[in-house]
ROVEXVEX-785313 format. One record per residue (C-alpha): x, y, z. Coordinates in steps of 0.1 Angstrom, whole numbers, plus 2048, in hexadecimal, padded with zeros to 3 digits. Each point is the difference from the previous one (the first is absolute). Layout:
BEGIN
@c1=X, c2=Y, c3=Z
...
This chain:
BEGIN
@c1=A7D, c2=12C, c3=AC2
@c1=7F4, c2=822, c3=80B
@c1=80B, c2=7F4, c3=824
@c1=823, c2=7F9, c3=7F5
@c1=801, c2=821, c3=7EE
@c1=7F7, c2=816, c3=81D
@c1=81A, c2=7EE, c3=81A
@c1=81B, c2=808, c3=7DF
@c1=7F6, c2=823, c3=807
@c1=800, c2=803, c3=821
@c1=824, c2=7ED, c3=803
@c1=80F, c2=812, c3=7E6
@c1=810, c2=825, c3=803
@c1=804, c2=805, c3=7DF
@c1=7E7, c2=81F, c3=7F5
@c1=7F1, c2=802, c3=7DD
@c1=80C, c2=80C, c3=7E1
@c1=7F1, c2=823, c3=804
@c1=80A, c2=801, c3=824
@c1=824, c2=7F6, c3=7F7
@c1=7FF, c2=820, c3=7EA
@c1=7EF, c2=819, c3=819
@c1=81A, c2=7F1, c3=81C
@c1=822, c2=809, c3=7E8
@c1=7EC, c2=824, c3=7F7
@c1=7FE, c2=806, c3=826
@c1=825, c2=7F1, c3=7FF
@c1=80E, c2=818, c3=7E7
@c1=7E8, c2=81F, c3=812
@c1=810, c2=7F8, c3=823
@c1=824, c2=800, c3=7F8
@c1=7FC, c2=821, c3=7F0
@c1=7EF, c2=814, c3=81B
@c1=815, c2=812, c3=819
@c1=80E, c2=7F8, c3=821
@c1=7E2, c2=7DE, c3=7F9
@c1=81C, c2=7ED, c3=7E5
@c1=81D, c2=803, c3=81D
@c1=7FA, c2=7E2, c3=815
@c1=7FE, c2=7ED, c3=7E0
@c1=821, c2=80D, c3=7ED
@c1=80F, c2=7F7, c3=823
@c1=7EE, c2=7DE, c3=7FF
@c1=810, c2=7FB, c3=7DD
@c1=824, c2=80C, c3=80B
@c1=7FC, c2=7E7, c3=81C
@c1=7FA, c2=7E3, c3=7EA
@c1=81B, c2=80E, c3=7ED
@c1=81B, c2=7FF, c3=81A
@c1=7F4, c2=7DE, c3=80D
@c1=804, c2=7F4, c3=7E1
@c1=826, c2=80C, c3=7F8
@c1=801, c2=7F1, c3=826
@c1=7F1, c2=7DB, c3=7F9
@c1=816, c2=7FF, c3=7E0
@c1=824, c2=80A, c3=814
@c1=7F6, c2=7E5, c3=81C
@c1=7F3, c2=7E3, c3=7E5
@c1=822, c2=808, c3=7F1
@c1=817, c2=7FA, c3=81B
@c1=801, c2=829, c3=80B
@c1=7F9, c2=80E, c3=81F
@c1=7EC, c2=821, c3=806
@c1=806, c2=81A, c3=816
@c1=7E0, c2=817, c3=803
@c1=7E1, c2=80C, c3=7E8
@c1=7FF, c2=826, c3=7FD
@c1=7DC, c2=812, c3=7F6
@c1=7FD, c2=826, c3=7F8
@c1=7DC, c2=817, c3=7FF
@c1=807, c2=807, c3=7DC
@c1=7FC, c2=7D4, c3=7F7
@c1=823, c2=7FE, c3=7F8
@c1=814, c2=7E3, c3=815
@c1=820, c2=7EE, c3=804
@c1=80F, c2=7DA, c3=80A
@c1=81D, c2=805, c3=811
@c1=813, c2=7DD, c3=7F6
@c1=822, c2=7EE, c3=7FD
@c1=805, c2=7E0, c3=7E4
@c1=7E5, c2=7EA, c3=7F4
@c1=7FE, c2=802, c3=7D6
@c1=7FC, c2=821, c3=7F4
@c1=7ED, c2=7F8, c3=7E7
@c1=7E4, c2=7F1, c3=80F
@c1=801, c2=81B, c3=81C
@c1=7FE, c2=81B, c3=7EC
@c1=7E1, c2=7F4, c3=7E6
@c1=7EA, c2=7F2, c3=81C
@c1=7F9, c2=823, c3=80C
@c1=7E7, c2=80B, c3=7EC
@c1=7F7, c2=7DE, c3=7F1
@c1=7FA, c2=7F1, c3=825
@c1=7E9, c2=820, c3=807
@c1=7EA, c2=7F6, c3=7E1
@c1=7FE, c2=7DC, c3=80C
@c1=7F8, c2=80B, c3=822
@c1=7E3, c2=80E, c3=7F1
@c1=7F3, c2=7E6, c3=7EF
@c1=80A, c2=7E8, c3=81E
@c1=7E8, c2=818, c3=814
@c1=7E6, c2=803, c3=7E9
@c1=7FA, c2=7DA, c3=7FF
@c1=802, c2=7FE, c3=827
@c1=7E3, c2=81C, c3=7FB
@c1=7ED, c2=7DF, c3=7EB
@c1=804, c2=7EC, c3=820
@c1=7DE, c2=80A, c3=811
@c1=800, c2=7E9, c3=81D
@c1=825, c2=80B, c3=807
@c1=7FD, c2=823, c3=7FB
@c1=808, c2=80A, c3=822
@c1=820, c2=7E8, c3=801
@c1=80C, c2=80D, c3=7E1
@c1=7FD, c2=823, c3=80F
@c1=811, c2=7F6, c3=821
@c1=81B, c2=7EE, c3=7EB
@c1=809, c2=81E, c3=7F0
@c1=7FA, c2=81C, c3=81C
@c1=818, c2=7E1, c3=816
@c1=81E, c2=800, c3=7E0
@c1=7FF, c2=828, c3=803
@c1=806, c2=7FD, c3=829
@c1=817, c2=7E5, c3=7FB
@c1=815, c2=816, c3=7E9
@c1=800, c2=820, c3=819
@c1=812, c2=7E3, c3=818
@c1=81A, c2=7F3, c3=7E5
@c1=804, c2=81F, c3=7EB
@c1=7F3, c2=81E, c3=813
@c1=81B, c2=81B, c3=809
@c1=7FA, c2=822, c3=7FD
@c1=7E1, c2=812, c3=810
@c1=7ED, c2=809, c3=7DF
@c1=804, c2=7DE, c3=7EF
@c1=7EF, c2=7F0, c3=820
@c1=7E9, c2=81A, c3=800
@c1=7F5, c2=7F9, c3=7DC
@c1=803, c2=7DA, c3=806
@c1=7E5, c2=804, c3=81B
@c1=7E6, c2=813, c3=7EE
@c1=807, c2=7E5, c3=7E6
@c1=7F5, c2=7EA, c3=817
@c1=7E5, c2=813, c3=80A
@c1=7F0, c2=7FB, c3=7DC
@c1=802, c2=7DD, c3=804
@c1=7F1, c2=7F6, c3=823
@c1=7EA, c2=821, c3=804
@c1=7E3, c2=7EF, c3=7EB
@c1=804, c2=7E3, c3=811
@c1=7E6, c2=812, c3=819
@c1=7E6, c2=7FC, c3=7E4
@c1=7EB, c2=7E1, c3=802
@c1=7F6, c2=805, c3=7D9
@c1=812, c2=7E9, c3=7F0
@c1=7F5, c2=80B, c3=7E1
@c1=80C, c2=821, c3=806
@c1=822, c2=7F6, c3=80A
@c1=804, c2=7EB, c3=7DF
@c1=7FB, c2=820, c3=7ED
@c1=816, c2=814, c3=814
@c1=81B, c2=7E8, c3=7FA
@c1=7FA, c2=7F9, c3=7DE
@c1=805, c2=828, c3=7FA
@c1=821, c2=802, c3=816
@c1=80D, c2=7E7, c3=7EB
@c1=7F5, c2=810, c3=7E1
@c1=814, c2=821, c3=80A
@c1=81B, c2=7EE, c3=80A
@c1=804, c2=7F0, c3=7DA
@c1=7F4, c2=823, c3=7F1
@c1=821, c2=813, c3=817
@c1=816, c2=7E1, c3=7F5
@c1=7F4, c2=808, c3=7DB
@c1=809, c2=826, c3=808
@c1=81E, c2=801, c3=812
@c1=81B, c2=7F0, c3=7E9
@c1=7F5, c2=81F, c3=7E7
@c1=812, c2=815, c3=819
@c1=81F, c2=7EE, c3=7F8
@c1=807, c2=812, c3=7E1
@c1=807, c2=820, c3=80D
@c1=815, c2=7F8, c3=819
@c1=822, c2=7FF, c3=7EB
@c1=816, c2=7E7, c3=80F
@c1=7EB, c2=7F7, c3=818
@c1=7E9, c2=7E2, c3=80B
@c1=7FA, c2=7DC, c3=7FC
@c1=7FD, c2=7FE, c3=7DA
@c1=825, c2=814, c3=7FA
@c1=80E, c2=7E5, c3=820
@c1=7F5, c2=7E5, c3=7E7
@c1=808, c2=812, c3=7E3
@c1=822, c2=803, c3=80D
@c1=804, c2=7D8, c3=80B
@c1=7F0, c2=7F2, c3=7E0
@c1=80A, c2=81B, c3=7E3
@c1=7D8, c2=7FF, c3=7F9
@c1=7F1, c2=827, c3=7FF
@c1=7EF, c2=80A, c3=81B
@c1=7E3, c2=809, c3=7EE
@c1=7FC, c2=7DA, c3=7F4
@c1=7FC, c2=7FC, c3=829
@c1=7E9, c2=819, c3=806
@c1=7EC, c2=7F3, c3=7E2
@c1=801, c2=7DC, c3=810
@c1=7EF, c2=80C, c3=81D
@c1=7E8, c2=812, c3=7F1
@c1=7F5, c2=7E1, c3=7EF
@c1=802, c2=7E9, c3=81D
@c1=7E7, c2=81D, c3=813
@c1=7EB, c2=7FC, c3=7E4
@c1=7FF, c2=7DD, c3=7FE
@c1=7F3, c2=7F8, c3=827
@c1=7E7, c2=81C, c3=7F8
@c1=7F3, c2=7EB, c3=7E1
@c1=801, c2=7E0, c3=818
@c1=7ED, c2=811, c3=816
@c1=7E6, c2=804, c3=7E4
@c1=806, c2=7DB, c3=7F3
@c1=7F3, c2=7F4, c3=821
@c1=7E2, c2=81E, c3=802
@c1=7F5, c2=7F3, c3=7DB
@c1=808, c2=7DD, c3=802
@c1=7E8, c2=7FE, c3=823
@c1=7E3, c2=816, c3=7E7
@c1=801, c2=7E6, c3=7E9
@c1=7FD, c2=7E2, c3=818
@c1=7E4, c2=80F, c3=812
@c1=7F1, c2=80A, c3=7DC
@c1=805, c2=7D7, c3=7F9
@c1=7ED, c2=7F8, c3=821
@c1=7E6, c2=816, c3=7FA
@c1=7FA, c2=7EB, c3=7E1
């Protein structure tokens, strides 16, 4: 029993329930500091754009080019594909990118796949999507965050550092569509609002809830792994 238990451990990357907590405190701390949060906002503009990209090709679109600026803002340049779909998938894909990443971040004995996975999608989009100077440059220090720790031999280490990339990426996606409402006629949620007669602040609510909602099954899978390690302690 106790043997069981402690290869569950060892194969799982989930942390506990107070680590969970210390990991989105150091989460909310880093995309707050100075000049520290930029890679990250970029990181969540990227899963942004790829998104609006993914959803324009699954929809019979084409894209053109990915554009990324210092301040986190970014653009999909684009022709047809569903609208629609395009134009909600931005900040809802960046949310599910988080949690997609926090749960390779659970995969122990793949850590270092999942991380060359994602450092390889970031490279691949530099050759597909990659125009202008600064967007490549910003591409390649995204991809720097990914394959960098792959010099550590730490697993355990890695796991953590994923599991709080991801984290920032959901708390960014949770933060950005906020922005929306001062912009006027501007941005995804007045795009929609304009193709489906539904207020853009309905939208921008939408994604706020869908941010929260991979955050809390984040924590479902934190608290549901407690309790099944609480049961085999038993």
């Amino acid at each position: 029993m106790h043997s069981h238990r402690a290869q569950h451990l060892k194969t799982s990357g989930l942390p506990s329930r107070s680590q969970f907590f210390i990991e989105l405190l150091l989460a909310v701390v880093l995309i707050r500091l100075p000049f520290i949060s930029v890679p990250f906002k970029w990181l969540e503009s990227y899963f942004h754009e790829l998104s609006h990209g993914l959803a324009t090709l699954f929809t019979g679109g084409a894209v053109s080019h990915i554009q990324l600026f210092p301040n986190g803002a970014g653009l999909c340049f684009s022709q047809g594909g569903w609208p629609i779909l395009i134009g909600f998938s931005g900040y809802f894909g960046a949310a599910l990118w988080g949690y997609l990443i926090f749960n390779l971040a659970t995969w122990t004995r793949g850590i270092k796949v999942s991380l060359a996975c994602l450092g390889g999608a970031v490279l691949l989009t530099v050759l597909f999507w990659g125009r202008d100077l600064l967007t490549i440059a910003i591409l390649a220090m995204l991809a720097i965050v990914f394959l960098l720790p792959l010099k550590l031999s730490h697993s355990k280490v890695l796991t953590i550092s994923l599991r709080i990339i991801a984290l920032m990426v959901m708390l960014n996606a949770l933060a950005s569509p906020t922005y929306l409402l001062g912009l006027g006629q501007k941005g995804d949620a007045v795009m929609l609002s304009q193709h489906t007669w539904i207020p853009a602040w309905i939208w921008v609510g939408v994604w706020l809830l869908t941010s929260l909602l991979m955050l809390w099954l984040c924590w479902r899978r934190v608290d549901a792994n407690a309790e099944s390690s609480t049961r085999r302690k038993l």
